[in-house]
N, C-alpha and C positions, 0 to 999 in steps of 0.2 A: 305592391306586386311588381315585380322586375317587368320591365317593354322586352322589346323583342333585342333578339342576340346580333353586336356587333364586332367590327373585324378592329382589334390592337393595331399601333403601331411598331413593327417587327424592323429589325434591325438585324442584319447577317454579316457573318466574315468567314473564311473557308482556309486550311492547311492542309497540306498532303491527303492528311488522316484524318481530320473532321470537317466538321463543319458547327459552327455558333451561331446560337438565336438569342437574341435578347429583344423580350417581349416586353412593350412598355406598361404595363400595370402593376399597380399599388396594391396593396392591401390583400392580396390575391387567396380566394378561399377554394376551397375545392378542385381544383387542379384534376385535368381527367387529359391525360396526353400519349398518343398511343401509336406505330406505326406500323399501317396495315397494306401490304401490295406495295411498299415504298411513297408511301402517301404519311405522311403525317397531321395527325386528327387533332387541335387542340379547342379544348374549351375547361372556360374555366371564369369564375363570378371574380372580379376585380374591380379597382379604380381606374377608369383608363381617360383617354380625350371624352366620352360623352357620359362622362362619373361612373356613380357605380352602377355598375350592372355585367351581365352575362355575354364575353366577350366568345369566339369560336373563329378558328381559320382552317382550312388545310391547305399543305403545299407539296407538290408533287416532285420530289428531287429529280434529276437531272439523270446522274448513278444510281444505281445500287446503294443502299444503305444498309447497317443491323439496325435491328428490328428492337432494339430496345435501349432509347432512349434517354440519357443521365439529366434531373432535371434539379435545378436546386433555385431554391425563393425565395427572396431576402422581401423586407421591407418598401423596395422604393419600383423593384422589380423582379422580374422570372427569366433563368437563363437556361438555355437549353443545348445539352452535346450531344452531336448525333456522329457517329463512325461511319465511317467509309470503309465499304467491304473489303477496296482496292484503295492503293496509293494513290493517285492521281489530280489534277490542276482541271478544274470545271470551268468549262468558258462561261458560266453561268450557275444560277442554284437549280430554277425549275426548270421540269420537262418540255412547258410554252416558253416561245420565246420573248411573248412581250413580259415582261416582269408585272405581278399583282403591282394596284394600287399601294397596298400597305404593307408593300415590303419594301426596305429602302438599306443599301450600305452602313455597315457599321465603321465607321472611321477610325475609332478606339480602335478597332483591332484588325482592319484593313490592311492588308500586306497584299503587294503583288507578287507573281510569281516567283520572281528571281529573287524578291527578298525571303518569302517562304522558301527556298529552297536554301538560304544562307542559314537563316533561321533553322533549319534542321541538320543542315552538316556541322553547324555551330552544337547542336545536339548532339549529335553523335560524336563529336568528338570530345564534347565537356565527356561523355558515358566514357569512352577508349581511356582517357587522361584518370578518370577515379579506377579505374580496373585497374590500369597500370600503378596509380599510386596502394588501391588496397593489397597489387602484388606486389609491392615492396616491402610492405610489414610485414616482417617475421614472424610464424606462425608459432604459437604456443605447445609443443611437444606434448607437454605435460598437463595439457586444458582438462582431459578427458580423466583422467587420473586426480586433477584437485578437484573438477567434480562429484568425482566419486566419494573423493575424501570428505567433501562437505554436505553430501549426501546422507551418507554415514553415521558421520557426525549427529546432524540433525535427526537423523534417525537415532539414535542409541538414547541421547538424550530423554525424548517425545518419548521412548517406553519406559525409561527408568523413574520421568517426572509422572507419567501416566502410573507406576507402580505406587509409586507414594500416594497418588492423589487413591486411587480406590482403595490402596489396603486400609488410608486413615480413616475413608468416608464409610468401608464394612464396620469397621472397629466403633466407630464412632456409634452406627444406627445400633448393633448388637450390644454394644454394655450402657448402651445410651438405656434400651428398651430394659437390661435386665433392670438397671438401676429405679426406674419409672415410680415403682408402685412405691418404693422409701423415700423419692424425691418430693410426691402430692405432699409432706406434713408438713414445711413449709417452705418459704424461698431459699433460706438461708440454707437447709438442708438440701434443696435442689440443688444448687452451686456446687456444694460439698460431693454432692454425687457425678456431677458434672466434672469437676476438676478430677474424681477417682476414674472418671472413665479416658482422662488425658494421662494419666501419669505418668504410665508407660511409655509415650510416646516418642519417647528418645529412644529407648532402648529397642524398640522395634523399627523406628525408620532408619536411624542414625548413620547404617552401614551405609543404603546406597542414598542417602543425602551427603553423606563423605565423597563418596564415587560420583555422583554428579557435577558437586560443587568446585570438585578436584578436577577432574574431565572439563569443568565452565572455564578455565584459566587458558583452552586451547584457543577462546575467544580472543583474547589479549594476545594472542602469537599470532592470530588469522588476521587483524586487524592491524597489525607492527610489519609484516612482511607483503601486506597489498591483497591477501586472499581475498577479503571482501572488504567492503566499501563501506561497514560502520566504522561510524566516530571512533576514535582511541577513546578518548574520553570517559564518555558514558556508559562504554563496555568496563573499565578501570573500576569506577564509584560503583559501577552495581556489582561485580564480581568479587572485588576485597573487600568492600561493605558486608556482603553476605559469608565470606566469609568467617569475614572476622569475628560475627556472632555466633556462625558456626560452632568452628576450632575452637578460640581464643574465650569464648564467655562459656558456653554451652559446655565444649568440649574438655575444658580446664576444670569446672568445679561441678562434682555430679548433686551437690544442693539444687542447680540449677535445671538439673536433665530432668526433674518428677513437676516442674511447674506448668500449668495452663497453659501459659502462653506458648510454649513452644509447639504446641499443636498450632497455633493461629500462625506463628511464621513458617513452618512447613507447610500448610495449607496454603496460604495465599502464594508462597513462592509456586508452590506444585500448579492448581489452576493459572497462573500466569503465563508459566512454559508450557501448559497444554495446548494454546493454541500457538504459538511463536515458535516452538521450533518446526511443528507440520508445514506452518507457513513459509520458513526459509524451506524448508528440504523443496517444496512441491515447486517453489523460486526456483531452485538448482537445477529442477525439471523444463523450466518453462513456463510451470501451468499455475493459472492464477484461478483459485475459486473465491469467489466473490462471497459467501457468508462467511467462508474463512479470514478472510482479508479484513472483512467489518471487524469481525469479532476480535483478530490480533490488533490492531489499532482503536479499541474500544474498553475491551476488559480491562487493561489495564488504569482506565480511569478511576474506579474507585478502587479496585486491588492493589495498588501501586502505593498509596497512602496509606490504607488500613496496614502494610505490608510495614511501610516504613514506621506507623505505629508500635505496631506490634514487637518491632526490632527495637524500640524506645526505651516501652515497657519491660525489655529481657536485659537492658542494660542497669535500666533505675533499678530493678531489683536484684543486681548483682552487684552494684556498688558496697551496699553494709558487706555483704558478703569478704566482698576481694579487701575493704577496710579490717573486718575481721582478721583474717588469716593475713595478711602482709603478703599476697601472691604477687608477683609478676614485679613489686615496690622494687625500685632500683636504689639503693645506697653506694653514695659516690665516697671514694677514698680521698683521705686530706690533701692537701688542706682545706678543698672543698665543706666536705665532713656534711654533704645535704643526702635527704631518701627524696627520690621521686617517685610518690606515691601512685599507686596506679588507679585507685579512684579518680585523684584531679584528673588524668589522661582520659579516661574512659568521660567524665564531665564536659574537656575539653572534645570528645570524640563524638559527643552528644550534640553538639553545634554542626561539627561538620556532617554529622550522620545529614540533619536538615538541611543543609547548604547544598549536600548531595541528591538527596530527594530534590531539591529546586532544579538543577540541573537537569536530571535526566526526564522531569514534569515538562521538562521546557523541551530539550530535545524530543519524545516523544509527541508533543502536541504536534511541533514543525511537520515531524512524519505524518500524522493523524491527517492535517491539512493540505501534507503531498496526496496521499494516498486516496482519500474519504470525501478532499474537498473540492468545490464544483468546478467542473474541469471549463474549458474556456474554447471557444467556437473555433477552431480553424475554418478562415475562409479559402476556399481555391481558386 
């Protein structure tokens, strides 16, 4: 059971505008500090000179004060800022003039007058000197107009990836369910059903997966001229990566356009930009929401891989294919007299595809642990 309530050792210093208390206790729980009629109330359970227990003071300022307090408590102590209604130099803190026992000068931050008053014209003129320098930077004409642009952007995106992602996910539940009752006979015919309810799916998204992934290339211009602040890099490996399977596998041999997989790379690319582009646009805004925020710096963790999977798989199965037909094979003229086959490129393109997956795993995570990771105390 705590003994009865004793008075801290208080330590004070005073500026034009405040005034400091640094209250000597430790460990300090409950904290109850308040100021009523320019009287300040504190009490609060601590480690102080007679251990633990329930310390309490009041002191009656000198001035006028506001009436509300700023108090912040660390470990070893509690320090307290109090406002001055008025500018002015106290010949004193409290209203008696003999000073409490247990209030005593703070040295640390003890300034007299005339240095307090250097100390503040040092202030204001550091403030005059950044005015003057932020009005020497040129102001940007056209701020208003690239945010619009990137606005925009982000928006056109967010609905065209948003159009993909539902019309696959209606398509999928409706011929998912018509197929149902032929799939029960057994696994292998469920697949078969499953795969007939993907077939299509080039020929129905294709147009605006052209138009978006066309429209994605404005990243690589926004990012080469200073628009925004992503890496060159990793906007590069994901933008002509995805195209490439696009256009160049997809878009080259329609063997390709009626298989499975192509529903899983559309899919995971579309969920991916559902949340990343709302999240830049609402950036260009200012406004930061916070499950948004988690979610674009999180989805991507497993969609990102399954994503670069899936791209793997539309390769390996177009190699016989482009072997087959001799597509894209380059035959050089003598005396050379070689074909560079475009299977070994697309094998060689299979390395980099994963080299590329590494990189942008790696940049992403960096961000994940800007954004997600635990932020670090400013002290004042």
């Amino acid at each position: 059971m705590a003994g009865p309530s004793l008075r801290p050792h208080v330590h004070w210093a005073q500026r034009h505008r405040q005034i400091f208390l640094r209250v000597e206790l430790s460990d300090v729980r409950n904290p109850d500090i308040t100021i009523t009629d320019n009287v300040l109330h504190f009490r609060a359970q601590g480690h102080g000179a007679k251990g633990d227990n329930i310390y309490e003071f009041e002191i009656e300022f000198l001035e006028p004060v506001e009436p509300k307090p700023v108090c912040r408590v660390t470990q070893r102590q509690l320090n307290i800022t109090v406002q001055k209604k008025e500018s002015s130099w106290w010949e004193r803190l409290t209203k008696q003039e003999k000073r409490p026992l247990f209030l005593a000068p703070d040295f640390d931050r003890w300034l007299d007058e005339s240095d307090a008053e250097m100390e503040l014209k040092e202030k204001e003129e550091e403030k005059i000197n950044k005015m003057k320098i932020e009005s020497r930077v040129p102001k940007d004409p056209f701020k208003h107009l690239k945010k619009g642009y990137l606005i925009m952007y982000n928006l056109v995106q967010f609905l065209g990836f948003s159009w993909i992602f539902v019309n696959m996910t209606v398509r999928l539940f409706i011929l998912g369910k018509g197929n149902m009752e032929i799939c029960l006979f057994s696994q292998a015919v469920g697949f078969l059903c499953l795969a007939d309810s993907f077939y299509d799916t080039f020929h129905t998204i294709s147009d605006m997966m052209y138009f978006c992934q066309t429209l994605a290339l404005m990243e690589i211009m926004n990012s080469l001229i200073g628009l925004v602040r992503s890496p060159l890099i990793p906007s590069v490996v994901q933008i002509f990566g995805r195209n490439f399977v696009l256009f160049v596998i997809l878009g080259s041999l329609e063997e390709m356009q009626s298989k499975p997989v192509v529903f899983f790379i559309f899919y995971f690319w579309s969920i991916t930009e559902l949340f990343r582009y709302p999240y830049y646009m609402l950036s260009c805004m200012g406004i930061e929401w916070k499950p948004l925020t988690w979610l674009r710096y999180t989805v991507w963790i497993p969609l990102y891989p399954l994503g670069g999977l899936s791209e793997a798989v539309c390769i390996v199965q177009s190699i016989p294919i482009f072997s087959e037909t001799g597509k894209f094979s380059l035959g050089l003229p003598n005396p050379l007299n070689v074909t560079i086959q475009f299977p070994f490129v697309l094998q060689i393109y299979l390395i980099a595809l994963f080299l590329g997956i590494f990189v942008n795993f790696r940049h992403l995570y960096k961000q994940r642990k800007q954004h997600l990771g635990p932020k670090k105390r400013k002290m004042k």
